[in-house]
Wavefront OBJ file of the C-alpha trace (Angstrom):
o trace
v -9.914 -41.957 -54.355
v -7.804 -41.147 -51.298
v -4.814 -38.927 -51.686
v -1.517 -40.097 -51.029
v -1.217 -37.841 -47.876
v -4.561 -39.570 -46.085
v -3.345 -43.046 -46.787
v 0.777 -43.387 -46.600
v 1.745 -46.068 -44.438
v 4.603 -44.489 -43.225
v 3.701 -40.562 -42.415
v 0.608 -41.854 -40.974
v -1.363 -39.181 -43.090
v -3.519 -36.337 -41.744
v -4.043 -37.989 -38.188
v -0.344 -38.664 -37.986
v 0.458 -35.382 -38.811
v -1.861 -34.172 -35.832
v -0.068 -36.825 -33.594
v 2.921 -35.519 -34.215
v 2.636 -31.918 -33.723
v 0.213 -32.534 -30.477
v 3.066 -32.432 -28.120
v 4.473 -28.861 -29.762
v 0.941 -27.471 -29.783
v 1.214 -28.470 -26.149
v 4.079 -26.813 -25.337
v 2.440 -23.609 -27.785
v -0.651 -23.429 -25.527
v 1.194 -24.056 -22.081
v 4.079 -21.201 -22.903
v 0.657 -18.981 -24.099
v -0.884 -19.659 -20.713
v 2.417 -18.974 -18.655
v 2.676 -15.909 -20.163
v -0.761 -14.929 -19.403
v -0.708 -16.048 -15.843
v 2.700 -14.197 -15.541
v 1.477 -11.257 -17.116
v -1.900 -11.051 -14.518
v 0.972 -12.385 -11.418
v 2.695 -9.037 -12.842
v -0.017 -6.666 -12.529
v -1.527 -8.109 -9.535
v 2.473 -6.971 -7.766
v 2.621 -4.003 -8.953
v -1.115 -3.021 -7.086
v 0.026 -5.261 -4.389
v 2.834 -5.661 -1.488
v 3.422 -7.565 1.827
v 5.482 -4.892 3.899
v 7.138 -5.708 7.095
v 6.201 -3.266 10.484
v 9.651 -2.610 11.896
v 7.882 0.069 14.096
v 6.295 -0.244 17.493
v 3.791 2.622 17.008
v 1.592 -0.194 14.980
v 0.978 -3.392 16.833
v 1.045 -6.077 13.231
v 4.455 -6.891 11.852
v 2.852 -7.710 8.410
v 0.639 -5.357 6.335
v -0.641 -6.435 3.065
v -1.186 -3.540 1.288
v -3.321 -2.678 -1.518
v -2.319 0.299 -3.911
v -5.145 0.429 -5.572
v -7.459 1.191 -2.173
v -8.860 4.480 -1.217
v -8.705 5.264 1.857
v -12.035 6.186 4.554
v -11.921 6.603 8.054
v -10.249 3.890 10.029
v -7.929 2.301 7.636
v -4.591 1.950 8.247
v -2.622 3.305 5.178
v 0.762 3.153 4.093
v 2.562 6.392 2.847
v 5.927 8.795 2.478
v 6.794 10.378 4.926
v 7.498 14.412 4.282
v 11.022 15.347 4.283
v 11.644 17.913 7.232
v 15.177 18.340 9.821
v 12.678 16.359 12.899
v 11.621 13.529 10.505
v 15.422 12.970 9.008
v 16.801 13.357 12.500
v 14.525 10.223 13.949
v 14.230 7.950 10.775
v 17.248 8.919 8.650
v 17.467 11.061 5.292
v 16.060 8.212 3.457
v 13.052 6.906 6.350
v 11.123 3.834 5.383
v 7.483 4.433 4.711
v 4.428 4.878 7.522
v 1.790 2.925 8.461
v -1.562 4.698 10.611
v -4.936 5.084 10.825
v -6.948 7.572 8.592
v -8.227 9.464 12.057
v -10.231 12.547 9.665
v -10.789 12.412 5.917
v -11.476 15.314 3.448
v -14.023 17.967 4.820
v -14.049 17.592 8.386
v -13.024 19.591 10.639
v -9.521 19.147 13.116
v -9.655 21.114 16.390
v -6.895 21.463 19.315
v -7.174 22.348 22.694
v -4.594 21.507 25.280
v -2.452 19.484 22.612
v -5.645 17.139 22.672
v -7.190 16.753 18.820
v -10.256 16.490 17.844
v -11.851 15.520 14.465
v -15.448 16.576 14.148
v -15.483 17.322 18.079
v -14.309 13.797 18.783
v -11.194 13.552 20.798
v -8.559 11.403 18.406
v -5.405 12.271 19.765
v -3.129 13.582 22.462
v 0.426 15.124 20.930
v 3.496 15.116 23.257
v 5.480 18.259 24.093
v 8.295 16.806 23.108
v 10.082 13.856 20.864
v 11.416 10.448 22.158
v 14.809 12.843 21.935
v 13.700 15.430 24.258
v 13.004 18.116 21.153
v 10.196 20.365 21.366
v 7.445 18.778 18.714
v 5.051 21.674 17.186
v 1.567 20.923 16.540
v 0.115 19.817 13.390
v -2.390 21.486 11.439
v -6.156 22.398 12.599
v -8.912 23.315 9.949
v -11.265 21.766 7.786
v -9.217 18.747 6.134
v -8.372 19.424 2.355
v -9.393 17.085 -0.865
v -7.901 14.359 -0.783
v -6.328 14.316 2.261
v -6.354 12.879 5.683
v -5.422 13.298 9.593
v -3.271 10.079 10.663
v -2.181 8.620 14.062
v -2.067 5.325 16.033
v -2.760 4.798 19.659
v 1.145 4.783 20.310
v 1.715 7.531 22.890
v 5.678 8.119 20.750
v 3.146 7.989 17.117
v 4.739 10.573 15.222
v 1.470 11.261 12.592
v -0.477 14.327 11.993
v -0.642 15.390 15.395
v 2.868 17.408 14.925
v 3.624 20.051 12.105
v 6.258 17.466 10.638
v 4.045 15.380 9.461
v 0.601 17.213 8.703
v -1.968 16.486 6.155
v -1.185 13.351 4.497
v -2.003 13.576 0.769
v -2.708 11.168 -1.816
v 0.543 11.621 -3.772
v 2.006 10.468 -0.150
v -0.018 7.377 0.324
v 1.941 4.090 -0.687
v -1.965 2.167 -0.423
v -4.161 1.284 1.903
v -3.108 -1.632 4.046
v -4.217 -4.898 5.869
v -3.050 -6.012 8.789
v -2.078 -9.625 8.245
v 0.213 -10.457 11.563
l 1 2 3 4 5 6 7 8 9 10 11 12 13 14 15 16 17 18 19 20 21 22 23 24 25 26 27 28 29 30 31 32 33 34 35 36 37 38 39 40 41 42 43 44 45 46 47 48 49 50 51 52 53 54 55 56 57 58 59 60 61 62 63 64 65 66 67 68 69 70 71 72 73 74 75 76 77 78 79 80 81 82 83 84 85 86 87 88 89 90 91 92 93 94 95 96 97 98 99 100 101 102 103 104 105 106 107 108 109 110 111 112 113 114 115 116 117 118 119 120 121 122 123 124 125 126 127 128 129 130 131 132 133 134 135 136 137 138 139 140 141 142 143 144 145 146 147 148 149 150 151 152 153 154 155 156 157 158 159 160 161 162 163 164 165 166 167 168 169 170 171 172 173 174 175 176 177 178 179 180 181 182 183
């Protein structure tokens, strides 16, 4: 014989129970899967930024930048400035971060002669005598490039990158990620 619960009219039994609690098992498994997706949105921004070139040295206005990336030759990356007197006195105490091109990557070799730079007897880049405000601009580091670490610049002729002793090596505690131009 059926129990009472299978057959009553008026709680609809088993099935009606279901019914009923269908729309809060709903609203269970959507809250479950917005908390997933929100958790995965979460982790995906913190390896992830859009960034915003306020600098003329790169020719993109938008870099999407991946923090997870390692950088090899030819990609732009993102990273923190060093503090030094020249870099606070053109960008501020507090200068937003830099965007260039990995010119030289760990184990080869950066030459100068004539302020011109080489990297593995290419020529990469010519330094300036002097800054944009007419101060004298030392030259960066020559040598065989150390782990994990990397010789920057752009094709801007007023780049400030590893071309001048201000800047130097760039090493991976520096770099922000490795970005994409997207505009």
């Amino acid at each position: 014989m059926p129990s009472a619960e299978t057959t009553s009219p008026r709680a609809g039994g088993r099935i009606g129970t279901l019914l009923a609690s269908a729309p809060r098992l709903s609203l269970w498994a959507m809250l479950g899967a917005g908390a997933l997706a929100l958790g995965a949105t979460s982790r995906f921004a913190d390896n992830h930024a859009l960034m915003i070139n306020a600098s003329p040295s790169l020719p993109y206005w938008a870099i999407w930048l991946d923090r997870t990336g390692t950088p090899v030759r030819g990609d732009l990356i993102v990273f923190a400035p060093p503090r030094s007197d020249l870099v606070a006195r053109h960008f501020g105490s507090k200068p937003q971060p830099f965007g260039k091109r990995v010119l030289g990557i760990a184990g080869d070799r950066v030459t100068e002669k004539s302020r011109e730079f080489f990297v593995n007897g290419t020529p990469v880049a010519l330094a300036k005598v002097t800054s944009r405000l007419g101060e004298p601009l030392a030259l960066g580091p020559t040598g065989t490039i150390p782990t994990n670490c990397y010789f920057v610049g752009s094709e801007h002729k007023d780049g400030f990158d590893s071309r001048y002793a201000a800047i130097g090596w760039i090493c991976r505690p520096q770099v922000l990620g490795v970005g994409r131009p997207v505009l």
